[in-house]
PyMOL Python script that loads the backbone (N, CA, C, O; Angstrom):
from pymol import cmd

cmd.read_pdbstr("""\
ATOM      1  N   UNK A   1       0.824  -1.194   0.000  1.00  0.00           N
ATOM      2  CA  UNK A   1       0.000   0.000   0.000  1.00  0.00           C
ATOM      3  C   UNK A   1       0.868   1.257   0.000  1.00  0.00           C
ATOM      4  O   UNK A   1       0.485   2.243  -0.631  1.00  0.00           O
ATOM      5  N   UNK A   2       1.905   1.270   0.611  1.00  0.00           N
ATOM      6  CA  UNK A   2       2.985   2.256   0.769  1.00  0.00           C
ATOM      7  C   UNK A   2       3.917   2.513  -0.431  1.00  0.00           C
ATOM      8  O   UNK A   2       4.758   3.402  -0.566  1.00  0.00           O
ATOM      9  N   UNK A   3       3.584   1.573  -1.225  1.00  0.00           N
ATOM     10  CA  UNK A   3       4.183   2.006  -2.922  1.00  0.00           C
ATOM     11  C   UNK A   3       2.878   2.758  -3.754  1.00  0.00           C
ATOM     12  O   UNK A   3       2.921   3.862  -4.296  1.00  0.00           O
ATOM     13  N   UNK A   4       1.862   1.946  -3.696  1.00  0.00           N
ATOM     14  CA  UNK A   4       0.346   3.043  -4.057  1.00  0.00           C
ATOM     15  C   UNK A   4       0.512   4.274  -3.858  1.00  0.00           C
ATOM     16  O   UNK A   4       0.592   5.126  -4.743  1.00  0.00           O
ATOM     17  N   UNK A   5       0.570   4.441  -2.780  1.00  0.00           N
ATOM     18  CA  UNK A   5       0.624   6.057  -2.195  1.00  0.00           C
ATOM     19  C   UNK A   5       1.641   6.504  -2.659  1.00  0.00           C
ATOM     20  O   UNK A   5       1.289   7.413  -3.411  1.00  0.00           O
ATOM     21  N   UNK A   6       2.888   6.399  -2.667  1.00  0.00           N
ATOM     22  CA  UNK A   6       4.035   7.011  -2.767  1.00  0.00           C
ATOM     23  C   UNK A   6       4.261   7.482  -3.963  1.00  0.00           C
ATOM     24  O   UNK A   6       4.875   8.529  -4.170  1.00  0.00           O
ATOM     25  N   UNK A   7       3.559   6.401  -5.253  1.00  0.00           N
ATOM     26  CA  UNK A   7       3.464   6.691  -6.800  1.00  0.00           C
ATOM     27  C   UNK A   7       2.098   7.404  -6.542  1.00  0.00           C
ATOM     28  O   UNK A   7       1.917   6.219  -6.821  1.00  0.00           O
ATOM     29  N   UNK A   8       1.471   7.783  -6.410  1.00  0.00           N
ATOM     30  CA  UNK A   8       0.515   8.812  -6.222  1.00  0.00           C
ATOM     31  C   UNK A   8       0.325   9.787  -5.271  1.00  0.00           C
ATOM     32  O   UNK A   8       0.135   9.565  -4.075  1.00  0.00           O
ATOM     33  N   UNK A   9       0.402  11.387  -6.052  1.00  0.00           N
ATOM     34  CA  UNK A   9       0.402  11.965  -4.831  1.00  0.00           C
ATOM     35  C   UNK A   9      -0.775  12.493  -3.629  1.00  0.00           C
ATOM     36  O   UNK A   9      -0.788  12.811  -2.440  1.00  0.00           O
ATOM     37  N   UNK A  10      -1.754  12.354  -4.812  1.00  0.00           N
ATOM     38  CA  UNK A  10      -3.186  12.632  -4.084  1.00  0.00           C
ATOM     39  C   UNK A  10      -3.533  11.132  -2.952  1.00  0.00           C
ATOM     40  O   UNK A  10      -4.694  11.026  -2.556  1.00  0.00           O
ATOM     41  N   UNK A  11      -2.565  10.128  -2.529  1.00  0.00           N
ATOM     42  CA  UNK A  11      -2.923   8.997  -2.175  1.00  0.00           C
ATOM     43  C   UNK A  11      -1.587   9.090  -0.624  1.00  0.00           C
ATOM     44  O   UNK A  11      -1.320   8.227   0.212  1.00  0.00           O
ATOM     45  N   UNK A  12      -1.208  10.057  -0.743  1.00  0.00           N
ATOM     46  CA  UNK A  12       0.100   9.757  -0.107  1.00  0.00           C
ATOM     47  C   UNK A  12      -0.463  10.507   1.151  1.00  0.00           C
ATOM     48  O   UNK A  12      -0.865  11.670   1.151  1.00  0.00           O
ATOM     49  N   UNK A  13      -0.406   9.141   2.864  1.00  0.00           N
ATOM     50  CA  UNK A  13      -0.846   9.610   3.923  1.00  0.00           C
ATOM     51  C   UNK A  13      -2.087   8.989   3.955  1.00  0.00           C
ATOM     52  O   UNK A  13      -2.700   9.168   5.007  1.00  0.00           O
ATOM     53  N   UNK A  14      -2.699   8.236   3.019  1.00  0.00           N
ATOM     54  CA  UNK A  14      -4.191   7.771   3.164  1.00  0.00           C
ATOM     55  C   UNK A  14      -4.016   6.714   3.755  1.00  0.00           C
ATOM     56  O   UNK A  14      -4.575   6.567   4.842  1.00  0.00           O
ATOM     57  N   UNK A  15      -3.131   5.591   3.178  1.00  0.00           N
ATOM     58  CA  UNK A  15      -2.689   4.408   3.769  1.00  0.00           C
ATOM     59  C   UNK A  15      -2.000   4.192   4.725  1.00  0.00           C
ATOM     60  O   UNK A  15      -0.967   3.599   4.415  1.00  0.00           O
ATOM     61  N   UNK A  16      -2.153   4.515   6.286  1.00  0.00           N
ATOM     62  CA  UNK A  16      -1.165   4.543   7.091  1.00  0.00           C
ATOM     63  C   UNK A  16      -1.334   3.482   8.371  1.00  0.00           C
ATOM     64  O   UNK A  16      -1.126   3.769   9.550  1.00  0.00           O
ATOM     65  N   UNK A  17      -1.619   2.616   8.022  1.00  0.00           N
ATOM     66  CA  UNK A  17      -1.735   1.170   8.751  1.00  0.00           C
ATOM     67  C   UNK A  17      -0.903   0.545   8.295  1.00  0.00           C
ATOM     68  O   UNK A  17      -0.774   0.315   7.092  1.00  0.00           O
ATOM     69  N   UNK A  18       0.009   0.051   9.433  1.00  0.00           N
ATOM     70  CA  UNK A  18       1.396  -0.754   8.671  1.00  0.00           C
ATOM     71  C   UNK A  18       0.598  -2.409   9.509  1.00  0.00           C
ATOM     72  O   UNK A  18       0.390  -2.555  10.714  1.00  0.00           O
ATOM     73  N   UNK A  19       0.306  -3.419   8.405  1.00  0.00           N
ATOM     74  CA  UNK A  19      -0.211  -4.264   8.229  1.00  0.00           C
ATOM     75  C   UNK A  19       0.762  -5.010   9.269  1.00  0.00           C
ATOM     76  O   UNK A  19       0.292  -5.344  10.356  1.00  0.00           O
ATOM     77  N   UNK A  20       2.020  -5.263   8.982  1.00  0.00           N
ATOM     78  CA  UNK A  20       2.618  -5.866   9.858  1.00  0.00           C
ATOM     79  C   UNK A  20       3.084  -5.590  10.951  1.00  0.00           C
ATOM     80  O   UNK A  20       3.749  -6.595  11.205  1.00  0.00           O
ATOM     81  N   UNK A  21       3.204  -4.848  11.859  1.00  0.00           N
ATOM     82  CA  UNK A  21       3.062  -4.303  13.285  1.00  0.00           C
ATOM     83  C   UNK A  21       2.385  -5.066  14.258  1.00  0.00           C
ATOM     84  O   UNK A  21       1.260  -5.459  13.951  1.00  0.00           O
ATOM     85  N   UNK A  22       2.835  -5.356  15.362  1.00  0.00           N
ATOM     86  CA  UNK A  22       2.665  -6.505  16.224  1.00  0.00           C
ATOM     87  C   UNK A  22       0.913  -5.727  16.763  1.00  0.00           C
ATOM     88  O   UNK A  22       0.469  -4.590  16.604  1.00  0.00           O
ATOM     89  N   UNK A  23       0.332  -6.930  17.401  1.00  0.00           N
ATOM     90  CA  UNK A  23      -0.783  -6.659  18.453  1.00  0.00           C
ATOM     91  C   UNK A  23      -0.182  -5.759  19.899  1.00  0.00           C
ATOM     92  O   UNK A  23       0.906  -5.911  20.454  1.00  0.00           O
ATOM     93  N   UNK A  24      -1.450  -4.669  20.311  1.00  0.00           N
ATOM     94  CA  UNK A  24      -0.933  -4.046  21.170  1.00  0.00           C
ATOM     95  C   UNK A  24      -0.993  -5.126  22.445  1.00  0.00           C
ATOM     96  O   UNK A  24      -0.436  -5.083  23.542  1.00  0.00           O
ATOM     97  N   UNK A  25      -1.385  -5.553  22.189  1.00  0.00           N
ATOM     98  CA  UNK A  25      -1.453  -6.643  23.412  1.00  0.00           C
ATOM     99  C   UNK A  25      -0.260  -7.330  24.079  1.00  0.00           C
ATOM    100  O   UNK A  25      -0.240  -8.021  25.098  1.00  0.00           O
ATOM    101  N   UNK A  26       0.836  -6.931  23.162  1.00  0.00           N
ATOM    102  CA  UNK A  26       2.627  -7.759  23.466  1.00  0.00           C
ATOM    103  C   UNK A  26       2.387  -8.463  23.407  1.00  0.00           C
ATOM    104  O   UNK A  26       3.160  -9.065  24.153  1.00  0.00           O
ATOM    105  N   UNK A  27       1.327  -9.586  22.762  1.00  0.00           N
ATOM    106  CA  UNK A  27       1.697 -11.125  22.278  1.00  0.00           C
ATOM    107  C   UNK A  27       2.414 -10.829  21.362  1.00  0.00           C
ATOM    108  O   UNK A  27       2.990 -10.945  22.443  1.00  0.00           O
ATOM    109  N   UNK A  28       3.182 -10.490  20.264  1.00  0.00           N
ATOM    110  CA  UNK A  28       4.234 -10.317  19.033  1.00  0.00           C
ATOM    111  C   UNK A  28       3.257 -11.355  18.213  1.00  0.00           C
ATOM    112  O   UNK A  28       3.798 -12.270  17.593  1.00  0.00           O
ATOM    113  N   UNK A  29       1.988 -11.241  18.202  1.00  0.00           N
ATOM    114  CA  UNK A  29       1.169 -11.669  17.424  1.00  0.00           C
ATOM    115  C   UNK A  29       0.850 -10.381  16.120  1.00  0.00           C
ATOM    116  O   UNK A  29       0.755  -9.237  16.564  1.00  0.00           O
ATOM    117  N   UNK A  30       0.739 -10.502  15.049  1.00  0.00           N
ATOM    118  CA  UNK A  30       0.506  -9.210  14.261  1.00  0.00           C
ATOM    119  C   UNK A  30      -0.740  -8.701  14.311  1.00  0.00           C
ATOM    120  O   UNK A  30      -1.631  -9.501  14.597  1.00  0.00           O
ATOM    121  N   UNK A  31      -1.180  -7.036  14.009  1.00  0.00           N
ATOM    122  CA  UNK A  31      -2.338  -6.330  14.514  1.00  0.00           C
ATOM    123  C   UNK A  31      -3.275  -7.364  13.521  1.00  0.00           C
ATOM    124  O   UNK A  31      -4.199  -7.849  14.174  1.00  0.00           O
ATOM    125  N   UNK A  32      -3.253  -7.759  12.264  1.00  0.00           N
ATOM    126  CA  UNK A  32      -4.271  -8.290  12.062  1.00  0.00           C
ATOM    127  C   UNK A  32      -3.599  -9.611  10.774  1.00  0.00           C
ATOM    128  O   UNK A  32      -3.118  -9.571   9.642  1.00  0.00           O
ATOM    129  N   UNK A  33      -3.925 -10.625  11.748  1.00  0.00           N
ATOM    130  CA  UNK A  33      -3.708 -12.117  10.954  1.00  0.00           C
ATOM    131  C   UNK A  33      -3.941 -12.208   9.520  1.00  0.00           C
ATOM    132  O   UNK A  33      -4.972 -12.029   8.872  1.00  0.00           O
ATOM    133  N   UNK A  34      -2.724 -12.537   9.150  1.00  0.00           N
ATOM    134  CA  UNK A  34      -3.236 -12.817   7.406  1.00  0.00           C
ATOM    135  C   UNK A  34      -4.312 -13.840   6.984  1.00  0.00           C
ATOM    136  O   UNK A  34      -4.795 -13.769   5.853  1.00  0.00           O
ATOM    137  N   UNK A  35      -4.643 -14.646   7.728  1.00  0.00           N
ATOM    138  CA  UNK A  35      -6.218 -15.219   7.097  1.00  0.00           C
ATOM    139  C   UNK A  35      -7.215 -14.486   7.605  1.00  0.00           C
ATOM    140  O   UNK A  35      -8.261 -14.779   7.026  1.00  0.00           O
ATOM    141  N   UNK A  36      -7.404 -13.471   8.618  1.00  0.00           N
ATOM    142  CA  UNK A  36      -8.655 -12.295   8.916  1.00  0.00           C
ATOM    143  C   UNK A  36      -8.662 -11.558   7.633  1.00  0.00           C
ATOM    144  O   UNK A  36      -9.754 -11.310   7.123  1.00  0.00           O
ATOM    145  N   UNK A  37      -7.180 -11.042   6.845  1.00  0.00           N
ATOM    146  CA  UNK A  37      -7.049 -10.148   5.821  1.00  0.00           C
ATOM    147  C   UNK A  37      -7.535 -11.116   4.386  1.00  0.00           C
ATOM    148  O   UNK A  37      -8.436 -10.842   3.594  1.00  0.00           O
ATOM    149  N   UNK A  38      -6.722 -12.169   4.374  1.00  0.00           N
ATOM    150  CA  UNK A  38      -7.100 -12.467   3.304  1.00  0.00           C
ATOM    151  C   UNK A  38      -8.960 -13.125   2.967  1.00  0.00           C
ATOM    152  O   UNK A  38      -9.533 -13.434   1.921  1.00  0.00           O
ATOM    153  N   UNK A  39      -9.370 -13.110   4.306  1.00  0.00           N
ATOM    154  CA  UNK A  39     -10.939 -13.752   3.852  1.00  0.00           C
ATOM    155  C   UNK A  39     -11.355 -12.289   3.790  1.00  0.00           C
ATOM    156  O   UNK A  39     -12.219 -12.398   2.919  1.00  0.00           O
ATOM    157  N   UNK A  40     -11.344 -10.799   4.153  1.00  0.00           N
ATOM    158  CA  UNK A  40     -11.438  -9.601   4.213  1.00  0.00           C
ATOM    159  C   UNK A  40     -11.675  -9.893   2.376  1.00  0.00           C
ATOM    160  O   UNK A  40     -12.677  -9.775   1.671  1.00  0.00           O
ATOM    161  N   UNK A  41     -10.484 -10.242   2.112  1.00  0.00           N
ATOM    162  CA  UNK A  41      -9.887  -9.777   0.737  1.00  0.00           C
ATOM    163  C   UNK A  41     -11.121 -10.399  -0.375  1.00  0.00           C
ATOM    164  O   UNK A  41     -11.509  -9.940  -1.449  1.00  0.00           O
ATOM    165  N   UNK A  42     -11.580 -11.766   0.469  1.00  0.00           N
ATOM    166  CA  UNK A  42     -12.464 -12.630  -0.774  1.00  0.00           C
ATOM    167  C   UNK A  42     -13.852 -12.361  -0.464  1.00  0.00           C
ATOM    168  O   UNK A  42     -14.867 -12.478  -1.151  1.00  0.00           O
ATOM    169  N   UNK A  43     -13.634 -11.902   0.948  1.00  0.00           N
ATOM    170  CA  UNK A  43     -15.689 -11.098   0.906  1.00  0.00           C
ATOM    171  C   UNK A  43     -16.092 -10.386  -0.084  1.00  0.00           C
ATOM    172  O   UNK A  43     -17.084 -10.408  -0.812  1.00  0.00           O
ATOM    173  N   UNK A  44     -14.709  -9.434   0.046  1.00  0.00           N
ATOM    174  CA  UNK A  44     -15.255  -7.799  -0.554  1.00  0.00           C
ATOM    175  C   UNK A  44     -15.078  -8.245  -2.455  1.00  0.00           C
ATOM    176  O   UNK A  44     -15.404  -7.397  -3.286  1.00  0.00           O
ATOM    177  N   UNK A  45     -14.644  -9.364  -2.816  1.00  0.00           N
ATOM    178  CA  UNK A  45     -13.778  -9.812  -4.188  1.00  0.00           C
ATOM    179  C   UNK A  45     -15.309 -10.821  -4.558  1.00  0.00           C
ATOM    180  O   UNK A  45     -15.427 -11.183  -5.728  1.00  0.00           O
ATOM    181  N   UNK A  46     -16.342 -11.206  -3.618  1.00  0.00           N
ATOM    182  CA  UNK A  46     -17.636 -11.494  -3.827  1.00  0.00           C
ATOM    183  C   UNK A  46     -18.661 -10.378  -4.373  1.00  0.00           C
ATOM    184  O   UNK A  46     -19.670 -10.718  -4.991  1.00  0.00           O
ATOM    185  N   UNK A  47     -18.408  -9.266  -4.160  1.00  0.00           N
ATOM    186  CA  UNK A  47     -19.623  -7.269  -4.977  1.00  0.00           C
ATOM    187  C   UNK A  47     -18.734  -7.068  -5.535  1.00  0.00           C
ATOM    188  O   UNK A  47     -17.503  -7.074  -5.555  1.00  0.00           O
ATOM    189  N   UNK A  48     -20.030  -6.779  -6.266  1.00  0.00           N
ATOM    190  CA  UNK A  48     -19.270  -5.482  -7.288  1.00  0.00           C
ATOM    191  C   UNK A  48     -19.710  -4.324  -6.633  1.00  0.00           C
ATOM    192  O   UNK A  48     -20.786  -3.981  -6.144  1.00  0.00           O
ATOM    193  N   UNK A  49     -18.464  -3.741  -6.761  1.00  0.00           N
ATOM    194  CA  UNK A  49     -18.260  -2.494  -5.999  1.00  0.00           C
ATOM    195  C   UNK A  49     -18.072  -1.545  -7.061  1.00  0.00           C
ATOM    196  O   UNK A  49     -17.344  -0.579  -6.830  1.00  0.00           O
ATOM    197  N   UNK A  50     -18.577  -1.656  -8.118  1.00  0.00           N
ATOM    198  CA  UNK A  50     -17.936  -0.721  -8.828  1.00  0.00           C
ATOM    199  C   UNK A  50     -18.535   0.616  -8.843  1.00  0.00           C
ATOM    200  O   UNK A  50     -18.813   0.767  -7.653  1.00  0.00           O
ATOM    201  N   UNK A  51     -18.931   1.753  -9.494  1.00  0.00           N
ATOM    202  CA  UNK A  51     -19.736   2.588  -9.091  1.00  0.00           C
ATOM    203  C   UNK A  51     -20.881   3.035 -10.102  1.00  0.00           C
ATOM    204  O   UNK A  51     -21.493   4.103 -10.073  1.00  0.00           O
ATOM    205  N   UNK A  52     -21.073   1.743 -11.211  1.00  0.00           N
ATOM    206  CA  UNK A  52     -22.306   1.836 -11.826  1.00  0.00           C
ATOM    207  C   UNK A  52     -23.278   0.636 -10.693  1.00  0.00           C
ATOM    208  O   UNK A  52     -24.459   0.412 -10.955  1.00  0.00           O
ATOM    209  N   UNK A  53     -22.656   0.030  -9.593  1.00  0.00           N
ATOM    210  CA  UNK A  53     -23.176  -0.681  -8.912  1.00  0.00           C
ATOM    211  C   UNK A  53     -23.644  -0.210  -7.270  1.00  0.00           C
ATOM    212  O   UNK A  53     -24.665  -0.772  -6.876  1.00  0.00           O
ATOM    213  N   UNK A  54     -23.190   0.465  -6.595  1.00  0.00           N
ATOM    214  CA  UNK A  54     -23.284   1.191  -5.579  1.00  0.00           C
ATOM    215  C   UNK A  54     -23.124   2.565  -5.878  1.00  0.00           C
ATOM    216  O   UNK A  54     -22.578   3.096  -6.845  1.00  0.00           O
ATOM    217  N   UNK A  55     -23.930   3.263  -4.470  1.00  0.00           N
ATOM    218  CA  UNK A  55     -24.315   3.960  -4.586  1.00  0.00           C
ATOM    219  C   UNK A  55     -22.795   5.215  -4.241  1.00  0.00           C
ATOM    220  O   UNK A  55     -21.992   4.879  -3.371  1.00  0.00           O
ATOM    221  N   UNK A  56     -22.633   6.226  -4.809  1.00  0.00           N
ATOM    222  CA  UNK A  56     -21.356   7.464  -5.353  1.00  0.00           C
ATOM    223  C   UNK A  56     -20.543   7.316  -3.466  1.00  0.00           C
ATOM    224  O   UNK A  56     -21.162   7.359  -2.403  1.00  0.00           O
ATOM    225  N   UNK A  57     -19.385   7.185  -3.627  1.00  0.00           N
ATOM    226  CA  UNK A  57     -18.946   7.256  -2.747  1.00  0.00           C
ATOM    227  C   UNK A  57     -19.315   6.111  -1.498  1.00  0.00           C
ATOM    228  O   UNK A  57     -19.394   6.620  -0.380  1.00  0.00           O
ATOM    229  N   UNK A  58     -19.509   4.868  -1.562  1.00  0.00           N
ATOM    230  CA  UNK A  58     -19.840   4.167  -0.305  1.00  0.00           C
ATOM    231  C   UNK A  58     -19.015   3.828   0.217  1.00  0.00           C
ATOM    232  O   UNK A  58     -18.990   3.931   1.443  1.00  0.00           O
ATOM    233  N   UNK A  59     -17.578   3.059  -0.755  1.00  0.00           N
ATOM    234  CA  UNK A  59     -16.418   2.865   0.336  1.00  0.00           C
ATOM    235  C   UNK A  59     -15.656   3.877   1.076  1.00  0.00           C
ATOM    236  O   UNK A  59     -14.947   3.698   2.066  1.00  0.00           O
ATOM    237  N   UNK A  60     -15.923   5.032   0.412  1.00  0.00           N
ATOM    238  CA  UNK A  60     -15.004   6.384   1.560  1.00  0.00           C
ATOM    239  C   UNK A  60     -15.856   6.603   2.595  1.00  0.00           C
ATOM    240  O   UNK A  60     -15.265   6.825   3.652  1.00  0.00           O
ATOM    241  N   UNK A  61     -17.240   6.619   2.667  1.00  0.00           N
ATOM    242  CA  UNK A  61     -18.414   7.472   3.577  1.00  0.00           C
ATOM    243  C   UNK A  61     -18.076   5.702   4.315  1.00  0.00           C
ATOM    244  O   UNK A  61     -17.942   5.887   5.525  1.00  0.00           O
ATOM    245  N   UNK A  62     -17.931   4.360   4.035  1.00  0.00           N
ATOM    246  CA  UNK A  62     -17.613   3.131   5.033  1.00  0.00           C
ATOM    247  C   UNK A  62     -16.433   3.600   5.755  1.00  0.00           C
ATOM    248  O   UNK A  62     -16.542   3.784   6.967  1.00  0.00           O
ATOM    249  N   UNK A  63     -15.158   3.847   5.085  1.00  0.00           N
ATOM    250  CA  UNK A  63     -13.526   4.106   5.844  1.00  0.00           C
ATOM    251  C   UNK A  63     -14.213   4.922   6.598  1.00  0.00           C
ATOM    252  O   UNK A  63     -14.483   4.413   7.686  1.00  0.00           O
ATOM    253  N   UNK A  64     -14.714   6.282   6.413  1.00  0.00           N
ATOM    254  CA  UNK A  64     -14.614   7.445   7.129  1.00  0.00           C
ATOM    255  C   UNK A  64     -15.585   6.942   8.492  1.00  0.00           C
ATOM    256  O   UNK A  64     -15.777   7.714   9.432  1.00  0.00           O
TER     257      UNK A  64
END
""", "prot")
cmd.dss("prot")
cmd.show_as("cartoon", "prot")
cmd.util.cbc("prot")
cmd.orient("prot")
């Protein structure tokens, strides 16, 4: 995500969750497990999200 942004400048500072960074918890477990992310990845890879399909802006007005 940190190459996205960086080649774009209107994108740079949006992405600032470093994926791999431990749990605050001090287990040295990571903030979020790669099979939480990757089933994340195949929910959202189930809609079309595109924007003749939802309604103008839903994933920013969701982040925000």
């Amino acid at each position: 995500m940190r190459a996205v942004a960086d080649a774009n400048d209107e994108l740079r500072g949006v992405f600032t969750v470093d994926w791999n960074q431990p749990a605050p918890d001090g287990s040295g477990k990571p903030l979020i497990r790669m099979r939480w992310f990757i089933a994340l990845i195949q929910h959202f890879d189930e809609h079309d999200l595109s924007n003749k399909s939802v309604p103008s802006d839903v994933l920013g007005r969701a982040y925000e």
